[in-house]
C-alpha positions in Angstrom: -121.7 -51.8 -50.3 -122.1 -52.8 -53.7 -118.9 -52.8 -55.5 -118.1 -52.1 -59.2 -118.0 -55.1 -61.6 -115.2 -55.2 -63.6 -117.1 -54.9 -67.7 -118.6 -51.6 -65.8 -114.8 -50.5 -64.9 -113.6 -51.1 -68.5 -116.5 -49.5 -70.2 -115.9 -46.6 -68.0 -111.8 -46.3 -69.0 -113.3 -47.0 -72.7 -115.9 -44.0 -72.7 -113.0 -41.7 -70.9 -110.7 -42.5 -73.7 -112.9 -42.1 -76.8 -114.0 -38.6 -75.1 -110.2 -38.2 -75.1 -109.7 -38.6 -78.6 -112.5 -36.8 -79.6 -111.4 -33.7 -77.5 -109.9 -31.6 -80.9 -113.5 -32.1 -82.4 -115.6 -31.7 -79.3 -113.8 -29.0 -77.7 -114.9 -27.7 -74.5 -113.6 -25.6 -72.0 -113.0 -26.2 -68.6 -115.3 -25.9 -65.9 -114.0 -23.5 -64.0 -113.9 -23.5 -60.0 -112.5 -21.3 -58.0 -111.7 -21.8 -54.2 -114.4 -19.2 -52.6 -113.2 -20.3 -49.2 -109.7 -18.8 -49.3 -111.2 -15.5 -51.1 -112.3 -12.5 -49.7 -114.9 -11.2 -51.5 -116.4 -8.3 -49.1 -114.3 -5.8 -50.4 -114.7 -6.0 -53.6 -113.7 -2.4 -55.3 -113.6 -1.3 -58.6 -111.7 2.3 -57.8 -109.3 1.1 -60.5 -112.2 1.1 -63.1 -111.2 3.7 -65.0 -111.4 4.3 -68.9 -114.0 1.8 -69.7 -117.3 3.6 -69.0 -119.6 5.0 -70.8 -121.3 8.7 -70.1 -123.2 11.3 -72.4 -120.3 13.8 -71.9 -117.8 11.4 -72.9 -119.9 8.7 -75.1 -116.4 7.1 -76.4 -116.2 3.5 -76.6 -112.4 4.0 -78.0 -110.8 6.0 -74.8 -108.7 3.7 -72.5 -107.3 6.9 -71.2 -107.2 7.4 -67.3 -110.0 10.3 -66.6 -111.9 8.6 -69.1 -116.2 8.7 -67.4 -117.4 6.5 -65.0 -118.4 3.0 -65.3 -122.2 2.5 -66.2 -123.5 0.9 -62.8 -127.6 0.3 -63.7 -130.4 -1.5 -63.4 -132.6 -3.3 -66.8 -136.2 -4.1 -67.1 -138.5 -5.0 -69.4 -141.2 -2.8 -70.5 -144.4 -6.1 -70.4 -142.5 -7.3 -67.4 -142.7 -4.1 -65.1 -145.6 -1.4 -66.9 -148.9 -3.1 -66.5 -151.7 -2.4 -68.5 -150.5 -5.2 -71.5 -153.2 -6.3 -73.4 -152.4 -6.2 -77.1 -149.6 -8.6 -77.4 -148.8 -12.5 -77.7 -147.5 -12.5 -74.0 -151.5 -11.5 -73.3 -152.8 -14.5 -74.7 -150.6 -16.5 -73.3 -151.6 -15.9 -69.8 -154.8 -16.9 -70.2 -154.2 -19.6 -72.4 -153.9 -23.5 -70.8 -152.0 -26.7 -72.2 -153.8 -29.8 -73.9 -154.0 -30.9 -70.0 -155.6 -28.0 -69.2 -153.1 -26.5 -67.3 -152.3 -22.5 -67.0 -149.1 -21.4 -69.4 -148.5 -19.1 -66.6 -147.4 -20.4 -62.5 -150.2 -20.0 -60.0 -152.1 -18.7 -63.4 -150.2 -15.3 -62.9 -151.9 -12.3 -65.0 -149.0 -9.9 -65.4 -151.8 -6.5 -64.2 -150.3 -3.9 -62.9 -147.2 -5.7 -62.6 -144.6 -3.1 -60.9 -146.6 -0.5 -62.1 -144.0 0.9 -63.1 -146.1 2.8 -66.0 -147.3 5.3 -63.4 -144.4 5.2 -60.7 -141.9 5.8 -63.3 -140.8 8.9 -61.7 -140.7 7.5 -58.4 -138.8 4.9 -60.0 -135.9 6.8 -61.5 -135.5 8.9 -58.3 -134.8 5.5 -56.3 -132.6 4.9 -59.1 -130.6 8.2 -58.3 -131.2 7.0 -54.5 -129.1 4.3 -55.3 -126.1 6.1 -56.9 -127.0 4.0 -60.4 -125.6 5.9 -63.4 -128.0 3.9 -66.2 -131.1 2.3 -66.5 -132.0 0.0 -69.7 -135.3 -0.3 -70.3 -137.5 -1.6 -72.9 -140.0 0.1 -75.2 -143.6 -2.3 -75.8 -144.0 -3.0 -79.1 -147.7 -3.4 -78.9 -148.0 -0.2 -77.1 -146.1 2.3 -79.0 -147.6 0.7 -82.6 -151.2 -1.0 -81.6 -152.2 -1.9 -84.8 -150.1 -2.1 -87.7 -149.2 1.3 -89.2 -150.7 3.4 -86.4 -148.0 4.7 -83.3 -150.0 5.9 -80.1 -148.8 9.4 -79.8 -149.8 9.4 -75.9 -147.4 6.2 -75.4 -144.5 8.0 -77.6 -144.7 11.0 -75.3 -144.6 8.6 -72.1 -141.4 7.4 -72.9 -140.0 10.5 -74.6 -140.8 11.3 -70.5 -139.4 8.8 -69.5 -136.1 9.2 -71.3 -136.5 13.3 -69.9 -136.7 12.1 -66.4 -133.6 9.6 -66.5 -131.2 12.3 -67.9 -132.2 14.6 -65.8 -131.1 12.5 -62.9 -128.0 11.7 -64.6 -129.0 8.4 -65.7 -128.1 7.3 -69.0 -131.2 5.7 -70.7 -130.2 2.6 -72.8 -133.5 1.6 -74.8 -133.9 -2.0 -75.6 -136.4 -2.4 -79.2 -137.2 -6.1 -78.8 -137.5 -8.1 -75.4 -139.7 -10.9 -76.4 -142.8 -9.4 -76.7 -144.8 -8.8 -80.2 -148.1 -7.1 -80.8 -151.0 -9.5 -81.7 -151.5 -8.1 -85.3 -147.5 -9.0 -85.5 -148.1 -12.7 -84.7 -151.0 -12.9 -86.9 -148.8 -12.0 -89.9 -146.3 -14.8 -88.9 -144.4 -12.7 -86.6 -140.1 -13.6 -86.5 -141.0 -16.8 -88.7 -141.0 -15.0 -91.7 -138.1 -12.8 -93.0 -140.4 -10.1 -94.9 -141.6 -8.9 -91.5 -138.2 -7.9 -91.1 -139.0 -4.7 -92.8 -142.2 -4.2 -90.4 -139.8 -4.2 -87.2 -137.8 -1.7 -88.6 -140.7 0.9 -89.3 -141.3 0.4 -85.7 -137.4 0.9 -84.7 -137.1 4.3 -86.8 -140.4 5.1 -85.4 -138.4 4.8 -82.3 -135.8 6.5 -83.3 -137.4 9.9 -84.3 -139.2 10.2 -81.4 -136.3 9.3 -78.5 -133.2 9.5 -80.7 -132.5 12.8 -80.0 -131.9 11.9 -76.2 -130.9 8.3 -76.8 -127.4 7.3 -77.3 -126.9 3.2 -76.2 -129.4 1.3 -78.1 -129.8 -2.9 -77.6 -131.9 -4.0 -81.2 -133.1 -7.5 -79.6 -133.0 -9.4 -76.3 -131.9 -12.8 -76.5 -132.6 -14.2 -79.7 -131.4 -17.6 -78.8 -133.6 -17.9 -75.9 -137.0 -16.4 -78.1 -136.4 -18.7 -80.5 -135.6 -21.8 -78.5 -138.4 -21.6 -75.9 -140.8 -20.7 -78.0 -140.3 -23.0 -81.0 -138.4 -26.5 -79.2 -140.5 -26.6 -76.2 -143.9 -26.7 -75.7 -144.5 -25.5 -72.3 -142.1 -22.8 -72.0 -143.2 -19.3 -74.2 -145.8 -18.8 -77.2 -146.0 -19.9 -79.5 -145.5 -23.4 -78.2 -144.6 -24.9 -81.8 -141.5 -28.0 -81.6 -139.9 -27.2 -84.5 -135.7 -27.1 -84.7 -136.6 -26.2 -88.4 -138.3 -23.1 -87.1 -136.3 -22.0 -84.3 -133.3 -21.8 -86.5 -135.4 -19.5 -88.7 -136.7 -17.4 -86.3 -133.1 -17.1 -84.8 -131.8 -16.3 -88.3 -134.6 -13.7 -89.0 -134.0 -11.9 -85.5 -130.1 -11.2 -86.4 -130.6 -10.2 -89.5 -133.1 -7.5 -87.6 -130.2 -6.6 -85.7 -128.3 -6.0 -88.1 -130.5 -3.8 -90.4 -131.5 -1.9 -87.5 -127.7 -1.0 -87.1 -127.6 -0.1 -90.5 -130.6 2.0 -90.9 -129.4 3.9 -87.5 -125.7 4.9 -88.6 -127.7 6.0 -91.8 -129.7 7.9 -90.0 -129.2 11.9 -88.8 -127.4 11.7 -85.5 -126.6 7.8 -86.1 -122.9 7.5 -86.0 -122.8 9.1 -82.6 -124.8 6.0 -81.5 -123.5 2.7 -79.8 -125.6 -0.7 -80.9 -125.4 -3.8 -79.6 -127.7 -6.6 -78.5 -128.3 -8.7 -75.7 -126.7 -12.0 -75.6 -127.5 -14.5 -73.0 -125.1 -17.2 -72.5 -125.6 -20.8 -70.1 -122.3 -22.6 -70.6 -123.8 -26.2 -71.0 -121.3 -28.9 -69.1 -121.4 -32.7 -69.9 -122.8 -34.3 -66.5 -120.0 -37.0 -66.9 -116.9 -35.1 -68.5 -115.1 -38.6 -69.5 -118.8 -39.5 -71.1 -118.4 -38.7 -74.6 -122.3 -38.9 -75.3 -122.1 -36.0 -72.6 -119.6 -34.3 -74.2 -121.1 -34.4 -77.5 -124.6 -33.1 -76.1 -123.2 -30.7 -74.5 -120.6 -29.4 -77.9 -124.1 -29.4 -79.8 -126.6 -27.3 -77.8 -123.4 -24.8 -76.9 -123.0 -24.5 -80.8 -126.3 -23.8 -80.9 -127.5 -21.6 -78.6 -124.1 -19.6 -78.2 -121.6 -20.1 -81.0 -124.5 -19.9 -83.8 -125.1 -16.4 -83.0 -121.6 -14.6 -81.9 -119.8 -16.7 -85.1 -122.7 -14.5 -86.9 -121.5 -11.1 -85.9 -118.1 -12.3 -86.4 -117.6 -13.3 -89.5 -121.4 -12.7 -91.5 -122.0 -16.6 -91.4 -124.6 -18.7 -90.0 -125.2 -22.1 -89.0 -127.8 -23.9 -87.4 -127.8 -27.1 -86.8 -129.3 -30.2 -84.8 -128.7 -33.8 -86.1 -131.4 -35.2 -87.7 -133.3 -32.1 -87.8 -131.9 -28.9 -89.4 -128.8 -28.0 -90.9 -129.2 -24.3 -92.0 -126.5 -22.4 -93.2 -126.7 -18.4 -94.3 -124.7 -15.6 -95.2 -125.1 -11.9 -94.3 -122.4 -9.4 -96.1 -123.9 -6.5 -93.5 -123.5 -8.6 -90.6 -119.9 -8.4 -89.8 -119.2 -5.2 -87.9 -122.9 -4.3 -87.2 -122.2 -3.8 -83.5 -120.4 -0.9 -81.5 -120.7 -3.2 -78.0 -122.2 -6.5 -77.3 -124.4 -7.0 -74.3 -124.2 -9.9 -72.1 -127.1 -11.4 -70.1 -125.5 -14.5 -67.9 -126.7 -16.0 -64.6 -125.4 -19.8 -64.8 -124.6 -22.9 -66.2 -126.5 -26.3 -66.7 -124.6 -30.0 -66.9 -126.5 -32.1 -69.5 -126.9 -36.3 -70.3 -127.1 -37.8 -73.2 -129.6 -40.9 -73.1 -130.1 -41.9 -76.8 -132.7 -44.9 -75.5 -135.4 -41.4 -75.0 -135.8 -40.8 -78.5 -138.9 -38.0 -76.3 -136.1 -36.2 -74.7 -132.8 -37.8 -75.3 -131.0 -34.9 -73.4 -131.5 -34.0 -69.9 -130.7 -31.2 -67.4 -129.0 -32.1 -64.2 -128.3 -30.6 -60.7 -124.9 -31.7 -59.1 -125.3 -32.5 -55.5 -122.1 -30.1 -54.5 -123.9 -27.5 -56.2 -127.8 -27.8 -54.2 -126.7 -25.4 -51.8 -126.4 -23.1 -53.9 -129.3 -23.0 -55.8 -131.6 -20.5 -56.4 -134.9 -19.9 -56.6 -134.5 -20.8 -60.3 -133.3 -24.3 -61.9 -129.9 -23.3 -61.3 -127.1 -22.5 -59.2 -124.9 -19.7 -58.1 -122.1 -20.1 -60.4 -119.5 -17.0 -60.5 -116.8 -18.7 -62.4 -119.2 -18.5 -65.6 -119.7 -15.5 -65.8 -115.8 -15.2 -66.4 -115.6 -17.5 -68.6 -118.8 -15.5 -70.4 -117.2 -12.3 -70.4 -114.0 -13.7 -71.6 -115.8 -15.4 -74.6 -117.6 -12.5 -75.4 -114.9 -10.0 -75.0 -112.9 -12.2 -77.8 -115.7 -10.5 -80.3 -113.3 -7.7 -80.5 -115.9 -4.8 -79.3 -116.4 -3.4 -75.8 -119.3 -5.6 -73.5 -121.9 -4.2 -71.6 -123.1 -6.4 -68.6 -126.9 -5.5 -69.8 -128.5 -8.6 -67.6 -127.0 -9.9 -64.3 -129.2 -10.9 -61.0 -130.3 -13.4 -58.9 -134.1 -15.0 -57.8 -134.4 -14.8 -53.7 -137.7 -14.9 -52.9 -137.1 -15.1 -49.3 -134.0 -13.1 -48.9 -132.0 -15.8 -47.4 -128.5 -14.9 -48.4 -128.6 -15.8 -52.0 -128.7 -12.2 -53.9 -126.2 -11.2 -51.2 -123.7 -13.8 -51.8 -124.7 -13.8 -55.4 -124.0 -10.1 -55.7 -120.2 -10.4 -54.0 -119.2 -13.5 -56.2 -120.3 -12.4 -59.5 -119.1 -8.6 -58.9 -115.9 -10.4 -57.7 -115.7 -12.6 -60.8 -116.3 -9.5 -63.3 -113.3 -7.6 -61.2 -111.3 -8.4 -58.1 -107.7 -9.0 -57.8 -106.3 -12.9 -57.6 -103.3 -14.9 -58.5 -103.6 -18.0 -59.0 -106.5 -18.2 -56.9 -105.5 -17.1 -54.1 -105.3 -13.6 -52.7 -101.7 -12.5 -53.3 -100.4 -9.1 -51.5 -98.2 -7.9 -54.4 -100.1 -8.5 -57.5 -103.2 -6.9 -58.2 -105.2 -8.5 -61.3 -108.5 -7.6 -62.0 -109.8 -10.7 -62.8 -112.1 -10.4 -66.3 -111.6 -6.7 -67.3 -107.6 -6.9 -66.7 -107.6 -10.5 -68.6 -108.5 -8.4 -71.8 -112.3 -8.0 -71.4 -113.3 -4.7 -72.3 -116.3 -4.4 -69.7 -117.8 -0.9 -69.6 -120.7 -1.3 -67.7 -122.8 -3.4 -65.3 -126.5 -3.7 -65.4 -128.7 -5.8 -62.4 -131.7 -7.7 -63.4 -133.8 -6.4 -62.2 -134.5 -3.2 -60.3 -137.3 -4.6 -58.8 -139.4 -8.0 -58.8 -141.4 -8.4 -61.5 -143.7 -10.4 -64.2 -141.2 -13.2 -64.9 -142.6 -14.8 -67.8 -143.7 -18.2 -67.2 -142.7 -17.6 -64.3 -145.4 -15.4 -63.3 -144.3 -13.3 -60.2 -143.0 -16.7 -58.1 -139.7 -15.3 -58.8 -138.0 -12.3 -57.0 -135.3 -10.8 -59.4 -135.1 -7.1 -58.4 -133.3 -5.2 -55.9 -136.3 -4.2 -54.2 -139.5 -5.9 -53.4 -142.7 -4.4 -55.0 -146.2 -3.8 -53.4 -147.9 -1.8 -56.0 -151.3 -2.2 -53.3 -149.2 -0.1 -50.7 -151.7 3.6 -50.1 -148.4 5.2 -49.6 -145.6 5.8 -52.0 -142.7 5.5 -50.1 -143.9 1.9 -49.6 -144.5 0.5 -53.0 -140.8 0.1 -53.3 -138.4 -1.4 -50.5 -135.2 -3.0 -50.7 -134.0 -6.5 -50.2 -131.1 -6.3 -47.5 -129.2 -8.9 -50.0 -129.4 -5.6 -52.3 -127.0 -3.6 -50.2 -123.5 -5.5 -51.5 -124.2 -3.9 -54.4 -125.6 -0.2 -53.7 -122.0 -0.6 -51.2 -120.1 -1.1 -54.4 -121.5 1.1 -56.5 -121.9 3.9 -53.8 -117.9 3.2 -53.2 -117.0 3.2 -56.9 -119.0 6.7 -57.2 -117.1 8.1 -54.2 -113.8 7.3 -55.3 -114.5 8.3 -59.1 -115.4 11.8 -58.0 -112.6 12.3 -55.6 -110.2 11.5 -58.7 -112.3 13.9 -61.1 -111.8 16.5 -58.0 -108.2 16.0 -57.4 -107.4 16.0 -61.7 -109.1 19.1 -61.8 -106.9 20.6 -58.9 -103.7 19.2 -60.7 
């Protein structure tokens, strides 16, 4: 065996003190781990969830009293990624589009079709929904649908989901309508879509559009899906979404441009009638990014720079009104909003892993790269990364510290072949968001739930997705949703089945319902 020469030793104790001293500028958390083995997490419960959901009877984010309504257990979609029939937006092209190599944009050159179908089954859909015990559903409305060309709103597409909204309360689902999730009509792009702040004011005809027609009915509202992630894939790679264009000058922009949406969005709503008995937020997606080599301080630095990015550059914005963008050697952009602090009644968190980064400044092409752990490949999923539980803690807590109530609005897992990974995905990360532990191990005596008892207000969960869908570049290689689709089936009843990871969840839920409304029963006796 090769041994270690000594100048490689010192180097090593050299690197692992400079990333020592540079710790109060590079801060970054620890990577959490927990110790699964010694944990029991089959019987997960969430009986004790009291006071932190969300209903239309009781639509208070402020109670914390006990017989406050039941947590928000639900499903999210996205409107392109389920409906079918897209043709008039910037996702479209793409899926026909190829590289300079001549390769699709899309795996297997995917076209998203019919995708779930879930345009025509949407009834079917929200009565499986009910099936399941859910209590909410977010869904998205498509842009290039509802407003085809500029100026012009398809009345038979308002009325869909004015139906659609109909259908969910009557089943005692509470709609939550996302306005933005990635997709933007063609005549949008052509006028320099999110690049440009005057189109600002185009988005948010289309959002009071929105409003008039649904906001009657509609109470939880989510202005944009991940604005990091749209502005990062689309304008630092070129192989990921459109448009394709490697610009760090741009992406900050675009990410700039989007939260000011959000915000004036907010505003316009709580001006609007009905608007201060509605709760907006937006969907943040968090990765924590981990140096590969802790001790490395090239690692460490990577890894404090894309975080500050891609997660501190938008929360610091609805915190305190400022922004700041920055990558070195590339953009440094600093703004101010006055309307942006407080322009959010919850914050939505999307979260599924974590990613451990390198620092190799001899690539000037790619000087940072993504790694997988070998204690961590057997738990990969069908995706790039792997099951990791303990972030989703650490997400929520970070989160939670913006001082208003979090909805779970994206949580789920890709398991194409239903080998054990959504089911073990669903116990962890349930167990993570609430479950009793002390100090990691479980303790007879002291019941802690373990993110929403550490001072996360958490007041409802929602699984990506309810069923598999169009996943993006992704085409429909990956298997998100609870239930497989076979939108080819003759019969109904067979365009829908679920996973058997699925049922962890449906247990859960079904066992939160159960216990909720023997409480509600036995309150009323009292």
């Amino acid at each position: 065996m090769r041994r270690p020469s000594l100048c490689s030793v010192s180097w090593t104790i050299i690197l692992a003190l400079v990333a020592y001293l540079l710790e109060p500028i590079f801060f970054l958390e620890p990577e959490l781990h927990w110790k699964w083995d010694s944990l029991n997490i089959s019987e997960t419960s969430f009986s004790g969830a009291s006071g932190l959901p969300i209903t239309r009877d009781h639509l208070d984010f402020n109670s914390q009293q006990s017989g406050s309504p039941p947590f928000l257990w639900g499903t999210a979609t996205a409107g392109y990624q389920t409906e079918g029939f897209n043709d008039n937006s910037q996702w479209f092209e793409w899926e026909s589009a190829t590289d300079e190599f001549g390769r699709p944009r899309i795996k297997n050159h995917d076209k998203s079709g019919l995708a779930s179908d879930h345009w025509r089954l949407f009834r079917h859909d929200v009565s499986l929904m009910k099936h399941l015990g859910l209590s909410s559903y977010r869904f998205s409305v498509e842009w290039s649908k509802w407003e085809p060309q500029q100026g012009t709103f398809n009345q038979t597409v308002i009325e869909h989901y004015s139906d659609l909204v109909d259908a969910l309360l009557e089943a005692g689902i509470e709609p939550i309508c996302t306005l933005h999730h990635f997709t933007n009509p063609l005549w949008f792009q052509n006028l320099g879509s999110w690049e440009k702040s005057a189109n600002i004011a185009v988005f948010l005809r289309f959002a009071h559009s929105v409003y008039d027609a649904l906001g009657d009915r509609v109470k939880i509202w989510c202005t944009i899906n991940e604005p990091e992630v749209y502005s990062m894939m689309g304008y630092l790679f070129t192989d990921q979404f459109p448009p394709a264009v490697s610009s760090p000058a741009l992406a900050a922009e675009v990410l700039k441009n989007l939260m000011d949406a959000h915000v004036a969005v907010y505003r316009m709503f709580k001006g609007l009638e009905g608007g201060n008995a509605t709760y907006i937020g937006f969907a943040k997606n968090i990765f924590q990014f981990e140096p590969n080599r802790r001790w490395n301080p090239l690692d460490r630095l990577a890894a404090h720079l894309i975080t500050q990015v891609y997660t501190e550059s938008v929360l610091r914005y609805v915190e305190t009104g400022k922004f700041r963008y920055y990558q070195p050697l590339a953009v440094n952009m600093k703004a101010e909003n006055p309307q942006a602090k407080g322009a959010l009644d919850y914050i939505g968190l999307n979260y599924y892993s974590h990613y451990h980064v390198r620092l190799d400044p001899t690539n000037w092409a790619r000087p940072v790269d993504r790694c997988v752990r070998p204690d961590e490949a057997a738990l990969m999923t069908d995706m790039d990364y792997p099951i990791y539980a303990e972030g989703f803690y650490r997400a929520l807590k970070r989160v939670g510290r913006v001082g208003v109530p979090v909805l779970v609005t994206e949580n789920g897992v890709a398991d194409g072949q239903d080998r054990g990974i959504r089911e073990l995905w669903i116990r962890r990360y349930l167990y993570a968001m609430a479950c009793w532990l002390f100090d990691h191990i479980p303790h007879p005596f002291v019941r802690q739930w373990r993110a929403m008892k550490d001072g996360v207000d958490v007041r409802g969960f929602q699984y990506w997705s309810l069923m598999d869908n169009f996943e993006w570049n992704s085409g429909f290689s990956m298997k998100f949703g609870l239930m497989q689709i076979n939108v080819t089936a003759p019969e109904l009843e067979n365009k829908r089945k679920l996973y058997k990871g699925a049922k962890p969840f449906v247990d859960v839920v079904n066992a939160y319902n159960r216990d909720y409304n023997q409480g509600q029963t036995a309150s009323m006796k009292a």
